[in-house]
C-alpha positions as CSV (number, residue, x, y, z in Angstrom):
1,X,71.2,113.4,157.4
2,X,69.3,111.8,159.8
3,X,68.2,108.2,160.6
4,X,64.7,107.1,161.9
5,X,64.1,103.5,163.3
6,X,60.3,103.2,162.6
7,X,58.0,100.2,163.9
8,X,55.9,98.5,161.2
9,X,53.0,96.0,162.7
10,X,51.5,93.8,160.4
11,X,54.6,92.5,157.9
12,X,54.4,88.5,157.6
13,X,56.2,87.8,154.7
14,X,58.9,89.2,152.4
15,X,56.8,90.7,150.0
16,X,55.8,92.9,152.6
17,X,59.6,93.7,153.8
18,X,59.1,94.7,149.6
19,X,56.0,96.3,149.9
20,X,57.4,98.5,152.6
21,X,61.0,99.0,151.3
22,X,59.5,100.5,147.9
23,X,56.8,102.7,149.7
24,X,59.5,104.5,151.7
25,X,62.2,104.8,148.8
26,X,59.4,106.3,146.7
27,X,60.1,109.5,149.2
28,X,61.7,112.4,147.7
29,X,64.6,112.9,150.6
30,X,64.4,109.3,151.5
31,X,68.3,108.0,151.0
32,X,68.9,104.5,152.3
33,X,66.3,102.1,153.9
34,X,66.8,98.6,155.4
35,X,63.3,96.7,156.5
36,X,63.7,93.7,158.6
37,X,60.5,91.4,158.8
38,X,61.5,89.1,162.0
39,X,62.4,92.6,163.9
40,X,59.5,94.3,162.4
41,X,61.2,97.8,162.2
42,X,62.3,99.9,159.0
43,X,65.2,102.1,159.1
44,X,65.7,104.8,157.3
45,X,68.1,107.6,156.7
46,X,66.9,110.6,155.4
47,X,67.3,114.3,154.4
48,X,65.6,116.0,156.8
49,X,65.6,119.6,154.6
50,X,62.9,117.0,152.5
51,X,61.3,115.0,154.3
52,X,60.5,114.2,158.1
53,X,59.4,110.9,160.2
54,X,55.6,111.8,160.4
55,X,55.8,111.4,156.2
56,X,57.8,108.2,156.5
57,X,55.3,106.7,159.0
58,X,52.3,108.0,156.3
59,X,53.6,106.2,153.5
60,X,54.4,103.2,155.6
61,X,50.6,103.5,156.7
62,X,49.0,104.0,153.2
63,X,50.9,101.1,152.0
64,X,49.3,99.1,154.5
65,X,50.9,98.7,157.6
66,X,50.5,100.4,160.8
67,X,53.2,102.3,162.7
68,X,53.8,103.5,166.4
């Protein structure tokens, strides 16, 4: 298992902290995520044998948001 602390730009309200939250738990791999709007970061722990941080930032991207 592994955890990734991944910057999201562009969250202003909790329906994006939602927006985000469901985007990365749709991830097959994907096994806890915590999204903080005031910190503007998402982490994540994850099953790296599935999944990797360059598809977490993707979906944070296509949901929206950008990433860095």
């Amino acid at each position: 298992m592994a955890t990734a602390m991944i910057s999201v730009i562009g969250m202003t309200c909790g329906g994006c902290v939602n927006a985000v939250t469901k985007a990365l738990k749709s991830v097959d791999g994907v096994l806890d995520v915590q999204v903080e709007l005031e910190a503007g970061q998402a982490t994540v722990q994850f099953d790296e044998s599935k999944t990797d941080i360059s598809m977490l930032k993707e979906v944070i991207e296509e949901a929206g948001y950008d990433t860095n």
